[in-house]
C-alpha positions as CSV (number, residue, x, y, z in Angstrom):
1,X,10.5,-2.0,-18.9
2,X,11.5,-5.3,-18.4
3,X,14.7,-6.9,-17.1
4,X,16.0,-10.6,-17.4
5,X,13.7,-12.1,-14.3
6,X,16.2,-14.3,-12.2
7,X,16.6,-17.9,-12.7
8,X,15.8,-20.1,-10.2
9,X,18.6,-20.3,-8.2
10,X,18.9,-16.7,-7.8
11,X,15.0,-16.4,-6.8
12,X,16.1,-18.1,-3.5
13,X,18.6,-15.4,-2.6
14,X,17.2,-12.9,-0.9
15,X,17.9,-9.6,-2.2
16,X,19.9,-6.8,-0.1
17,X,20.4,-4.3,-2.6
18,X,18.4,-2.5,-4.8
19,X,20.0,-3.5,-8.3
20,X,19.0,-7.0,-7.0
21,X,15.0,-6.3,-7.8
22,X,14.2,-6.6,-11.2
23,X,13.2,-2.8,-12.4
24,X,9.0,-2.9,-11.8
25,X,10.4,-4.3,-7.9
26,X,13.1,-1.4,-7.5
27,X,10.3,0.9,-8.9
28,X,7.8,-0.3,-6.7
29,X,10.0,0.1,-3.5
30,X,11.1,3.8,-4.5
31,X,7.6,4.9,-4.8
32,X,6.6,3.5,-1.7
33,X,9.5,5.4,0.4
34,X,8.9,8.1,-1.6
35,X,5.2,8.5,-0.9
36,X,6.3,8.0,3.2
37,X,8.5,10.6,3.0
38,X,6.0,13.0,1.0
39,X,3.9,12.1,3.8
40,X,6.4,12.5,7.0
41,X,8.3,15.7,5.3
42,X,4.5,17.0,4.0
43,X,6.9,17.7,0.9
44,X,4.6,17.5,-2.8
45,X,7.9,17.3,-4.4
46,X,7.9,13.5,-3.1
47,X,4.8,12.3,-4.6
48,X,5.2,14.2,-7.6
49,X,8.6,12.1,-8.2
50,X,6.3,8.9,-7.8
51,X,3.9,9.8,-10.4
52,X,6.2,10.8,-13.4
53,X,7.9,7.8,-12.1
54,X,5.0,5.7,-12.2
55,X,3.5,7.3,-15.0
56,X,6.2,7.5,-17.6
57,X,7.2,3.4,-16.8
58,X,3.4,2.5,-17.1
59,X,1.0,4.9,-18.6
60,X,-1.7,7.4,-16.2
61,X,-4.2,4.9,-15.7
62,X,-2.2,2.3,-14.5
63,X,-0.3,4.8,-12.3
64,X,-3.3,6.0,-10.4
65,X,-4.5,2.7,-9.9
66,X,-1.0,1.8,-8.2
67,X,-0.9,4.7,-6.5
68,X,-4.4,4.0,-4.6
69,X,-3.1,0.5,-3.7
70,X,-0.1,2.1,-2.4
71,X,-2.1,4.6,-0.6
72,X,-4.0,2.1,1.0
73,X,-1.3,-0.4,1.9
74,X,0.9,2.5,3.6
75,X,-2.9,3.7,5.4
76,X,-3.2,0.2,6.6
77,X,0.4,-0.5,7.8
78,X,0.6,3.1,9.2
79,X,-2.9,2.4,11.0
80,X,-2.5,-1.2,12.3
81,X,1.3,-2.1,12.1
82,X,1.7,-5.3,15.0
83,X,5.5,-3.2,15.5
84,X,7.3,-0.9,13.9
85,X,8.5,-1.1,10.4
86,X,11.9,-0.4,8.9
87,X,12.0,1.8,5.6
88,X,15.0,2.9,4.1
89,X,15.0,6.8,2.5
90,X,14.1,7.2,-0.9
91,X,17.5,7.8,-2.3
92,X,18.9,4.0,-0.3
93,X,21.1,1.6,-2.7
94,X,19.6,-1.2,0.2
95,X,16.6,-3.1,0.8
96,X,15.1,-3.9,4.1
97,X,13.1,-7.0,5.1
98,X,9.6,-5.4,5.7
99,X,10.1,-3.7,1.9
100,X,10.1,-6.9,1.0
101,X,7.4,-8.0,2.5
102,X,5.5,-5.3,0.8
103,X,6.7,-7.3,-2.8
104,X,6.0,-10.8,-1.6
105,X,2.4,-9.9,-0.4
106,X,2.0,-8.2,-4.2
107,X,4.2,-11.3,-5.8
108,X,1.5,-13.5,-3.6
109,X,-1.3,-11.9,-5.7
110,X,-0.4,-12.1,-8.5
111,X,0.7,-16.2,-7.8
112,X,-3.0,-16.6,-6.2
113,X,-1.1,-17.8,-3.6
114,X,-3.9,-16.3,-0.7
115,X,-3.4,-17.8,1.6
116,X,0.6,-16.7,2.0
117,X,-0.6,-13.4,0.9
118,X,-3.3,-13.6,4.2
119,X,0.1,-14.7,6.2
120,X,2.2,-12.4,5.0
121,X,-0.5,-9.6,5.5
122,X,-0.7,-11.1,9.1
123,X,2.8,-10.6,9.6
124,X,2.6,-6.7,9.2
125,X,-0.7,-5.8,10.3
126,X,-3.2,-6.4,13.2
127,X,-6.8,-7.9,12.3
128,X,-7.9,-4.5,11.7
129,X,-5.9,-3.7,9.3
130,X,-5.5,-6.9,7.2
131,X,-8.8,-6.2,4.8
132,X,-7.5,-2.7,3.7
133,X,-3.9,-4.1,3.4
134,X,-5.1,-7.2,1.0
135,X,-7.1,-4.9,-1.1
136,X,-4.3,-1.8,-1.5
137,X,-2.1,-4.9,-2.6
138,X,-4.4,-6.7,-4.8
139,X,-5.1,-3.4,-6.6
140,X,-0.9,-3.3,-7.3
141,X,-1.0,-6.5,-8.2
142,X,-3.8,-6.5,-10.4
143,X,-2.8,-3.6,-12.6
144,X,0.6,-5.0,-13.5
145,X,-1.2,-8.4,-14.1
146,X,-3.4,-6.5,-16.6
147,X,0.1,-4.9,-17.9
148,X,1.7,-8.4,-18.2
149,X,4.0,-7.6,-15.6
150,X,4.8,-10.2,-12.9
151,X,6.6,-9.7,-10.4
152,X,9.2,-12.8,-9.6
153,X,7.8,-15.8,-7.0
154,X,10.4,-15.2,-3.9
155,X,9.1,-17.6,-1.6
156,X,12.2,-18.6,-0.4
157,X,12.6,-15.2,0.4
158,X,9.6,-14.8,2.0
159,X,10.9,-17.7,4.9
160,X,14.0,-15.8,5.2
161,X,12.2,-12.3,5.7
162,X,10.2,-13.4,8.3
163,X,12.9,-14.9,10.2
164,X,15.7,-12.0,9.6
165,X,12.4,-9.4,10.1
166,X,11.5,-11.3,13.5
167,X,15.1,-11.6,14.9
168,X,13.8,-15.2,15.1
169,X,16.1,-17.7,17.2
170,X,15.5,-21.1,15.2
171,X,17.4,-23.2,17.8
172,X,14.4,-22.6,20.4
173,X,11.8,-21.1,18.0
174,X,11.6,-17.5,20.1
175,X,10.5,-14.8,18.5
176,X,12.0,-11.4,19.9
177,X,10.2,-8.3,17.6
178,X,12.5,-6.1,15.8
179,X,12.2,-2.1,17.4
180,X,13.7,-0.2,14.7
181,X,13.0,2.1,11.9
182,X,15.7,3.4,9.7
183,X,14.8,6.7,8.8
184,X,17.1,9.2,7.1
185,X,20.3,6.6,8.1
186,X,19.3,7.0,11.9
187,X,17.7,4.4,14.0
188,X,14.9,5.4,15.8
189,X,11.9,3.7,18.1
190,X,8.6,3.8,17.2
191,X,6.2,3.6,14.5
192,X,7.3,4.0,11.1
């Protein structure tokens, strides 16, 4: 289950590809877009792919814990998003920027770094949303603490996601929001 974490030097890159993530990351991010596209497609197949998945790398319990803190974190970003989010489909060889966010605010957890998981949580989510996102990403990060799994400490990554996420300008600081969700290979407006 686990992979050589990456030094140093390559925890400041931030990742574009999947075989970038060390495996628990890469499994975390499949589940995800496969529970959203369960969800869009109302296809069982989907989520049944997560939990043999999810299962097989990290036993039942474990799984159905993850799965409710995945199930919450998509309820609260689907709920309360501040703009619309970009997923990639399940099958993608590529990462996006907001499916990173989705490990740093886990990896932030698990750091007890709160206060950038509170930021980061922020970032995606409106007020109203920000309890039930912290708690469906606590509960992730939690179980795979119990399981001695960490996830590794991006923060570089986590400067360079907000500003590649935001479209933000650092010569005059302006933020212009970023429209698009990739769904399916197609870009679409609206909510993701």
């Amino acid at each position: 289950m686990r992979r050589k974490l990456p030094d140093k030097e390559e925890e400041s890159l931030t990742p574009t590809r999947m075989q970038e993530l060390v495996e628990i990351e890469s499994l975390l991010i499949r589940s995800y877009r496969r529970w959203i596209a369960g969800m869009r497609l109302n296809d069982e197949r989907y989520w049944s792919v997560v939990w043999v998945e999810l299962s097989g790398a990290l036993g039942n319990q474990s799984a159905r814990t993850i799965l409710g803190g995945l199930q919450s974190l998509i309820v609260g970003i689907g709920n309360n998003s501040r703009r619309s989010l970009r997923i990639y489909p399940p099958c993608c060889g590529f990462i996006c920027t907001d499916e990173l966010l989705i490990l740093t605010l886990i990896s932030a957890h698990q750091q007890r770094h709160h206060s950038r998981a509170r930021s980061t949580a922020e970032w995606i989510v409106s007020t109203n949303g920000i309890s039930v996102l912290l708690a469906g990403s606590r509960r992730i990060a939690d179980t795979l603490t119990a399981r001695e799994i960490i996830l590794p400490n991006r923060i570089r990554q986590r400067i360079d996601v907000f500003n590649s996420s935001a479209n933000v300008d650092t010569d005059s600081k302006a933020v212009r929001p970023q429209l698009r969700v990739v769904d399916g290979g197609c870009a679409l407006a609206g909510g993701a």
